[in-house]
C-alpha positions as CSV (number, residue, x, y, z in Angstrom):
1,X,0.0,0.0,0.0
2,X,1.5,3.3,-1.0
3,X,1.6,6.2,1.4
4,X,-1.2,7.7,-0.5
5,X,-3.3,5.0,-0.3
6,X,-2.7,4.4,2.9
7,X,-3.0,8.7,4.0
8,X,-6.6,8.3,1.9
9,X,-7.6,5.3,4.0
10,X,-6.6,6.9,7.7
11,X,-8.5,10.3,5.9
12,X,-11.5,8.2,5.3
13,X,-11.7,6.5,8.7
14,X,-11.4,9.5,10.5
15,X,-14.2,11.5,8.8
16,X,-16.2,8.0,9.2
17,X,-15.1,8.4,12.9
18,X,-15.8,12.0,13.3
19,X,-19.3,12.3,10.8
20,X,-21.5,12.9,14.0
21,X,-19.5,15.7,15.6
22,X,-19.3,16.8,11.7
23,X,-22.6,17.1,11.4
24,X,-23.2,18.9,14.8
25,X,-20.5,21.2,13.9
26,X,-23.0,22.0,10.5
27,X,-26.2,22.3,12.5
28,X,-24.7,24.9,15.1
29,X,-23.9,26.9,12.0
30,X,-26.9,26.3,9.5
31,X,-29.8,26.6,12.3
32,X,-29.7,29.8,14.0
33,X,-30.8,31.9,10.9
34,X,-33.4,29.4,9.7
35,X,-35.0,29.9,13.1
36,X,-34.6,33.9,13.1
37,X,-36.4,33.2,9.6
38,X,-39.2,31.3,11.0
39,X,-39.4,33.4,13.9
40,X,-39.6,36.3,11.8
41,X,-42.1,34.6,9.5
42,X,-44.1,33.9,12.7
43,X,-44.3,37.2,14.0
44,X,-42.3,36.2,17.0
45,X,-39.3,38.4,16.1
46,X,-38.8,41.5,14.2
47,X,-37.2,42.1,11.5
48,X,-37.9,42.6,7.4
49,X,-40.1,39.7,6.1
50,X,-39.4,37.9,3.1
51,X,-42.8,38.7,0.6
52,X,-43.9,35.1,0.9
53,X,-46.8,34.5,3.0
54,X,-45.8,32.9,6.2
55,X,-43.4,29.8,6.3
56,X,-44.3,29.9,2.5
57,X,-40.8,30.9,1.1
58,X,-39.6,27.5,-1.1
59,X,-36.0,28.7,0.0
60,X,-36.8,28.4,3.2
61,X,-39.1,25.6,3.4
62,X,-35.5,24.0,1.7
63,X,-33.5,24.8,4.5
64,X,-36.2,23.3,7.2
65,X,-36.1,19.8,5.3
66,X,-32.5,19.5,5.4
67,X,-31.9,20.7,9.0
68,X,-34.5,17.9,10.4
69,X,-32.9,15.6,7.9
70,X,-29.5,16.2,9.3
71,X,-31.2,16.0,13.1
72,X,-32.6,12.6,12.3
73,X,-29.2,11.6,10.6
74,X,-27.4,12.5,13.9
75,X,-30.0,10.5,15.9
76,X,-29.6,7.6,13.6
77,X,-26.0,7.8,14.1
78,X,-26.0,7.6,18.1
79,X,-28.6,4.9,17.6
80,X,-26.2,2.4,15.2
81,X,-28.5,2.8,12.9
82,X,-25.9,3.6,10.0
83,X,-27.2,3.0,6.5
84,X,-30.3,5.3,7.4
85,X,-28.5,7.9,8.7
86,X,-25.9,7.9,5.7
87,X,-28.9,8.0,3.4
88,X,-30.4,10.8,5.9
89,X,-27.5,12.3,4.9
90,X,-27.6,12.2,1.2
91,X,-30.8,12.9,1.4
92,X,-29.9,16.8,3.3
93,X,-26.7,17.0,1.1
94,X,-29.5,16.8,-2.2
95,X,-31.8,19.1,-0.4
96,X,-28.8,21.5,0.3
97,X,-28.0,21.0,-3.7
98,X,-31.8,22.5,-4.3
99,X,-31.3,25.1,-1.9
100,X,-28.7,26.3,-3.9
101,X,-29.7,25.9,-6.9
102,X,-32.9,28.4,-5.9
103,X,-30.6,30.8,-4.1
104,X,-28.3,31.1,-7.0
105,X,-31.2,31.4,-9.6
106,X,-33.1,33.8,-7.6
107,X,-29.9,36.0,-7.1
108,X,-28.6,35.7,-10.7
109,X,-32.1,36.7,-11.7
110,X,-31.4,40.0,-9.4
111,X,-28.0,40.4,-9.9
112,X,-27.0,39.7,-12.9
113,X,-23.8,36.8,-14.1
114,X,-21.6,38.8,-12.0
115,X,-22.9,36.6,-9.0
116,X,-21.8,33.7,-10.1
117,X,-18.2,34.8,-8.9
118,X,-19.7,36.3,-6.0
119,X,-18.2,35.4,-3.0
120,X,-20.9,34.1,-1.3
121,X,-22.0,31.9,-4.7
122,X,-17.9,30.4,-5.0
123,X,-18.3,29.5,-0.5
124,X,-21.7,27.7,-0.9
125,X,-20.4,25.5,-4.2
126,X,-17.3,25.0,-2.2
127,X,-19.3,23.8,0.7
128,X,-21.4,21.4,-1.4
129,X,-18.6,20.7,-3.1
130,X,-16.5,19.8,0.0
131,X,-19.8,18.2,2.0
132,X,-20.3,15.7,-0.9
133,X,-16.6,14.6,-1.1
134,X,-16.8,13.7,2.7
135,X,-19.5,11.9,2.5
136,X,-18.5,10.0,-1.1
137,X,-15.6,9.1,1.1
138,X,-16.9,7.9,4.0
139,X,-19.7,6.1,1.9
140,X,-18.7,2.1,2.1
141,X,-17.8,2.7,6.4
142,X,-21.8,3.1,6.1
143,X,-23.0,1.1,3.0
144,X,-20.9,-2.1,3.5
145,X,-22.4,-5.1,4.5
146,X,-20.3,-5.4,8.0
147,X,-20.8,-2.0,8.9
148,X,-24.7,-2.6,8.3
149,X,-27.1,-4.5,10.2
150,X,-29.2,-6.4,7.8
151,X,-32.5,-8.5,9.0
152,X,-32.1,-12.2,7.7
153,X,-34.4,-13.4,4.8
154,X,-35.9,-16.4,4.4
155,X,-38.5,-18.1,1.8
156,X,-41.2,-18.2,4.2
157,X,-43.7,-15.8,3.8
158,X,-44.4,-12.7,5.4
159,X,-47.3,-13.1,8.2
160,X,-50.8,-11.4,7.7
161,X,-51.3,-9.1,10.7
């Protein structure tokens, strides 16, 4: 095994090792201005609304989906439960892919091309970017058949209930 093979390996097992603390780490930072949104949307807190009737903004409803996505995941992932909370994950990561897609179209819409170098455009597709290489690496720790509990199958069939 080469020493690049074998830093891509100790890489991968660490993230595999680390994906819930990860994924904390991402809620702390993704949550607090969804729920100033919703608060806002709510009436609960002041502050400029968005035009959309209340808890009506697609963006928005985007961003609710794949924070209670990634709270399941981590749930999932304190429960053993690891091939649902690695397709939880997928599951956010595509959300997240939508949410940007409609936060890029709406602002290249108001902008002009000249956001598509914005700097805030270039972080979030480095994020996605970087979010879906972690999670293509750590995919067969959490997709393999010895990291996954599978129930037996047999050729009886199922039971009427």
């Amino acid at each position: 095994m080469s020493i690049a093979q074998s830093f891509g390996k100790s890489a991968r097992d660490w993230l595999a090792d680390h994906l819930e603390p990860l994924v904390w780490i991402a809620l702390v930072l993704w949550s607090p201005p969804i729920i100033f949104t919703v608060l806002v949307d709510l009436g609960f807190a002041g502050g400029a609304g968005s035009g959309y009737l209340p808890l009506r903004d697609p963006g928005l409803l985007l961003a609710i989906m794949q924070i209670v996505g990634m709270a399941a995941a981590v749930t999932f992932l304190r429960l053993r439960r690891r091939l649902l909370a690695f397709e939880l994950l997928c599951g956010s990561l595509g959300v997240w892919w939508m949410h940007a897609a409609w936060t890029v179209q709406g602002r290249l819409r108001l902008i002009g091309r000249s956001d598509l170098v914005s700097r805030e455009t270039l972080l979030t597709l480095g994020a996605l970017m970087l979010a879906s290489a972690v999670l293509f690496m750590v995919r067969r720790c959490y997709t393999r058949p010895a990291a996954v509990i599978a129930h037996p199958t047999t050729d009886q069939p199922r039971a009427v209930r």
